[in-house]
C-alpha positions in Angstrom: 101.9 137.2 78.8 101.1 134.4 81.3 102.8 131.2 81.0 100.1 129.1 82.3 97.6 127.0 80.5 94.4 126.3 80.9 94.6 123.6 83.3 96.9 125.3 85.9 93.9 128.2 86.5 92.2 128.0 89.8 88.1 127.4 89.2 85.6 129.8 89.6 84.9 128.4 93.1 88.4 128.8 94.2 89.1 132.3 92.4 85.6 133.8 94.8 86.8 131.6 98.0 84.4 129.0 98.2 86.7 126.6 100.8 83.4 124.4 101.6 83.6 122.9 97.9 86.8 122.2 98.0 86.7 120.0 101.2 83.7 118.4 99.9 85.5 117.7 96.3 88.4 116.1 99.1 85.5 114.3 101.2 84.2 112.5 98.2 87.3 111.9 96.1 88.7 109.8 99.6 85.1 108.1 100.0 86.1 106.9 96.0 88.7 105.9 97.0 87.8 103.7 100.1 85.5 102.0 97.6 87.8 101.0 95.2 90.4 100.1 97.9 87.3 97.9 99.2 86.6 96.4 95.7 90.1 95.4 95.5 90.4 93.7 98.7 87.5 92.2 98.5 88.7 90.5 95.2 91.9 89.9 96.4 90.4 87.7 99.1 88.4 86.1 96.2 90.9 85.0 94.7 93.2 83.4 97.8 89.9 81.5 98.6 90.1 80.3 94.6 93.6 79.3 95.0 93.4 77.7 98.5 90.3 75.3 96.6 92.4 75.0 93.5 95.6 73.7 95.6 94.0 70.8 97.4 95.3 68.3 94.5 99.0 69.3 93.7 102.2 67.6 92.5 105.9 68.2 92.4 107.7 67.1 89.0 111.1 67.4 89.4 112.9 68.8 86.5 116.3 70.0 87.4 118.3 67.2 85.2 115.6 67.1 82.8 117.0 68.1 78.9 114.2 69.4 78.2 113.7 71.7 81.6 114.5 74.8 79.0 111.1 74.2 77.6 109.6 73.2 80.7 110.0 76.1 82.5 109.2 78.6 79.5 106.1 80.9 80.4 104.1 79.9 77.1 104.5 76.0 77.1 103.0 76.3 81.4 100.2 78.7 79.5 99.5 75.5 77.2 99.2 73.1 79.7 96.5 75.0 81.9 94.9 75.9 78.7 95.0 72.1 77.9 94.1 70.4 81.3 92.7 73.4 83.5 95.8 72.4 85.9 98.1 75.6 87.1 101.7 75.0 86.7 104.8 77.2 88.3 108.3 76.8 88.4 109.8 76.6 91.3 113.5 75.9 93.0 116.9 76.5 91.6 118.5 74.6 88.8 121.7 73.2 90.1 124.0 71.6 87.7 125.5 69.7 90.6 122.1 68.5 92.7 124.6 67.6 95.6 124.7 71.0 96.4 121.0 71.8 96.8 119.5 72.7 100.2 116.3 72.5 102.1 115.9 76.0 101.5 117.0 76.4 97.6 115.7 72.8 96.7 116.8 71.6 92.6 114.5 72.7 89.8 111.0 71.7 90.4 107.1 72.1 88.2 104.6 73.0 91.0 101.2 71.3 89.3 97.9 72.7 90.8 94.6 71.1 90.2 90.7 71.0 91.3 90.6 67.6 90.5 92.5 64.2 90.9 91.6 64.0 87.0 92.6 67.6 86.2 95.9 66.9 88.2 96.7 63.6 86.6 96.1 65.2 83.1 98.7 67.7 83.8 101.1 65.4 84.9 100.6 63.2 81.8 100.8 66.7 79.9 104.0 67.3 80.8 105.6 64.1 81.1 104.7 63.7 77.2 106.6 66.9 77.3 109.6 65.6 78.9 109.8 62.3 76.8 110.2 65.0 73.7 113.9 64.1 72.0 114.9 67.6 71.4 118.4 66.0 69.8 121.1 67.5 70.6 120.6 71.2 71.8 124.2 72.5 70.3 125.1 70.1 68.0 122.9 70.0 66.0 122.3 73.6 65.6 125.6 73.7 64.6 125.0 70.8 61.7 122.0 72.8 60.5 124.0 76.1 60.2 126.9 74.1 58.6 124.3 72.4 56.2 122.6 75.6 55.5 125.7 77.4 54.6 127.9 74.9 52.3 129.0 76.2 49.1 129.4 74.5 45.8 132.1 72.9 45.4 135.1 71.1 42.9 138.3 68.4 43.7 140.8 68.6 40.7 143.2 65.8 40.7 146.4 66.9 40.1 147.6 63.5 38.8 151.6 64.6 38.9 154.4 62.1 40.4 157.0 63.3 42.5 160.4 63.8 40.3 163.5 65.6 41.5 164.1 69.1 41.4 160.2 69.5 40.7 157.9 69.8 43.7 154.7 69.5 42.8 152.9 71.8 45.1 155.1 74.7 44.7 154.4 74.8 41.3 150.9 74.8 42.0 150.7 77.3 44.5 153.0 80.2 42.3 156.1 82.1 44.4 154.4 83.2 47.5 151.2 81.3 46.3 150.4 83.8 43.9 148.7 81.2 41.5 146.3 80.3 44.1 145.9 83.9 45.0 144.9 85.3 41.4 142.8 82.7 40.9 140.7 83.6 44.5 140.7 87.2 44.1 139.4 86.4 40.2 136.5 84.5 41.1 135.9 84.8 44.9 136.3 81.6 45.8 138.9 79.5 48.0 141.6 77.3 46.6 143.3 75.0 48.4 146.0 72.2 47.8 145.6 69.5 49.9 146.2 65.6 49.8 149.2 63.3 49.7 152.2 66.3 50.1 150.4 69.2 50.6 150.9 70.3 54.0 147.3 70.7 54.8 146.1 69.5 58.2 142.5 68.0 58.0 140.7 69.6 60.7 139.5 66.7 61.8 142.3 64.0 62.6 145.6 67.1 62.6 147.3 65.4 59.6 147.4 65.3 55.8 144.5 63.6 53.8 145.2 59.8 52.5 144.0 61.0 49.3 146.4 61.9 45.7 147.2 65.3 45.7 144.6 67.6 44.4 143.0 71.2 44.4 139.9 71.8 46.5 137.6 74.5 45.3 135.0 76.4 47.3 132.4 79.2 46.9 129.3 80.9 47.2 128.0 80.5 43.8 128.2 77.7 41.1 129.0 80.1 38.5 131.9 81.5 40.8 133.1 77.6 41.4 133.0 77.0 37.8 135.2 80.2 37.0 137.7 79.3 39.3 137.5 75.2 37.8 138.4 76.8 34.3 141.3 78.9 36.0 142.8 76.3 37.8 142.6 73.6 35.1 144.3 76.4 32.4 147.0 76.5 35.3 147.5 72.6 36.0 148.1 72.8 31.8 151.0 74.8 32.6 152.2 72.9 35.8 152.0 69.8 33.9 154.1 71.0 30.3 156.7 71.9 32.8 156.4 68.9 34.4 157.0 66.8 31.4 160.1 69.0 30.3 161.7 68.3 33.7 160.5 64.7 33.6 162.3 64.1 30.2 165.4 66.1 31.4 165.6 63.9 34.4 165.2 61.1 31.9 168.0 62.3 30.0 170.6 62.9 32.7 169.5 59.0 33.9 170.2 57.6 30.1 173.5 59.7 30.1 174.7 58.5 34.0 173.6 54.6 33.0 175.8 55.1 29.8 178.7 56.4 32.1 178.5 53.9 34.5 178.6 51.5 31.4 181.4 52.9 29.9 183.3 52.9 33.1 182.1 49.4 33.7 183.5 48.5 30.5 186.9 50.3 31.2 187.3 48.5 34.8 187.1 45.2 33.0 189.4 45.9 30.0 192.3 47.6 32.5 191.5 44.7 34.7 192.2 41.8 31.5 195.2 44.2 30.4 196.5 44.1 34.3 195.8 40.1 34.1 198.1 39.8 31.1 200.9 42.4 32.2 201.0 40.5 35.8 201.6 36.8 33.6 203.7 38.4 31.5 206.2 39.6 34.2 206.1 37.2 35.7 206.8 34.3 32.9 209.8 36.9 32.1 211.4 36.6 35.6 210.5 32.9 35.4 212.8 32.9 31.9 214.9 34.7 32.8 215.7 32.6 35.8 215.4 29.4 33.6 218.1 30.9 31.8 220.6 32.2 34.1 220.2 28.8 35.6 220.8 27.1 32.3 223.7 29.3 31.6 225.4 28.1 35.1 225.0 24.7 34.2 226.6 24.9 31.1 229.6 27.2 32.6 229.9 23.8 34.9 
C-alpha cells in the first residue's frame, strides 16, 4: 500500500507529460511574485517619504538619570504618548549609571521625539515631562513596606512583671529547659513566641541590642484565633512562673531575716565579750596596782 497522500500525487498534466504547463504554472507564479515584491517596495518607499516629513520637528529628552526612565522607556507608555499627541517617540542610547563613561558613539539614555508639527512636537514634550515629574516614591522601599504591611500578623505583648531575685532567673523559667515552654506553646498554636525586653537576650533588629522595654513575651501569628490560643497558653504558664517565683521570693526572704538575726546576735556577742574584756583588763590591772600598793606598804613597815 502506498505511503503517499493525496497531495504528494503528480497531476494529471504531469502524469501524461504536459512540460508546457508546468513552465507556464513557473512563468506566472514568478510574475506574482514580481508584483508583490513591487507592492512592497513601493510601500516601503511610502513610508521612508512619511517618516523623512514626520522628522522635520524632532527633540532629544535625555533620560539616562531620570527615576522614572523605567517607565519612560516602556513600549506601552511611548504607545500612549503618540496616541495622545500624534508625536512618535523611540528610545535611544545606553543607560549608563556613570554618564562619565558615555561616548560619542554609545551616547547616555535618550527619548527620540518625532513630530509634523512644532505644536505636535511641543505636546509630546510636555507629555512626557509631566511623565517625568511623576513621584514614583521609592522604587524598592516601598515595595518592601507594602509587602511588610500586607503580611503582618496579629499580634500580643504579655508583661511578665517579675523582678530579678537570686537563684531565680526570670527568663529561664520562661523559656522551659531547652525552651521547651516556648516550644509547646508554638507547635500548639502555630504561632511565634518570643521573650524579649530588659534581660532577654534578644537583639532588636534594628539598633543590635536588647529593647529598653520590661521584660515581656511577644506573640505572633497568622490568625487571631491562633494569637489568642497561644495568649491563654502563655498566661496559664506565667501562673506557674510566677507561684514559683513567690516561693523563692519568700525563701530568699527568709534566709535574709535569718542572716540579719545572725549578724544581730553576733553583733550583740562582740559588744558583750568586748564589756567583759573592758572589765577583766581593769580588773587586772587594779590587782597588779594592789598588789604593788601592798608589797610597797609591807616594805615600809619592815623599815
Amino acid at each position: 500500500m502506498s505511503s503517499k497522500r493525496k497531495w504528494d500525487q503528480p497531476g494529471p498534466a504531469a502524469a501524461e507529460g504536459g512540460g508546457l504547463d508546468e513552465t507556464k504554472t513557473a512563468v506566472d507564479a514568478a510574475a506574482a511574485a514580481a508584483a508583490i515584491a513591487a507592492k512592497i517596495a513601493a510601500q516601503f518607499a511610502e513610508g521612508l517619504a512619511k517618516d523623512a516629513h514626520e522628522a522635520d520637528y524632532t527633540k532629544d529628552i535625555d533620560i539616562n538619570d531620570v527615576r522614572n526612565r523605567y517607565m519612560l522607556t516602556k513600549g506601552s507608555t511611548q504607545q500612549e504618548i503618540h496616541e495622545a499627541t500624534g508625536a512618535s517617540v523611540s528610545t535611544k542610547g545606553t543607560w549608563y549609571p556613570d554618564r562619565s563613561k558615555a561616548t560619542e558613539k554609545d551616547p547616555p539614555l535618550y527619548l527620540h521625539v518625532m513630530a509634523s508639527s512644532p505644536e505636535i512636537l511641543q505636546q509630546a514634550i510636555d507629555h512626557i515631562n509631566q511623565l517625568i515629574a511623576i513621584d514614583l516614591g521609592s522604587l524598592v522601599e516601598d515595595k518592601k513596606d507594602r509587602l511588610r504591611e500586607k503580611r503582618k500578623w496579629p499580634e500580643e505583648k504579655l508583661p511578665v512583671g517579675l523582678e530579678s531575685i537570686r537563684n531565680f532567673h526570670i527568663r529561664a523559667k520562661v523559656v522551659g529547659p531547652q525552651g521547651q515552654f516556648v516550644k509547646y506553646i508554638q507547635q500548639e498554636t502555630g504561632t511565634r513566641v518570643q521573650v524579649k525586653g530588659i534581660g532577654s537576650a534578644f537583639l532588636e533588629p534594628e539598633t543590635g541590642r536588647e529593647s529598653d522595654e520590661p521584660l515581656y513575651i511577644h506573640i505572633t501569628g497568622p490568625e487571631e484565633g491562633q494569637v489568642a490560643r497561644a495568649k491563654v497558653l502563655t498566661e496559664d504558664l506565667l501562673l506557674v512562673v510566677r507561684a514559683e517565683h513567690a516561693k523563692m521570693a519568700a525563701i530568699v526572704q527568709q534566709q535574709q531575716m535569718e542572716l540579719h538575726q545572725a549578724q544581730m546576735q553576733y553583733a550583740a556577742y562582740s559588744t558583750m565579750a568586748v564589756g567583759v574584756g573592758f572589765i577583766l583588763f581593769w580588773a587586772d590591772t587594779l590587782g597588779i596596782f594592789f598588789l604593788c600598793a601592798f608589797f610597797v606598804f609591807c616594805t615600809l613597815a619592815y623599815l
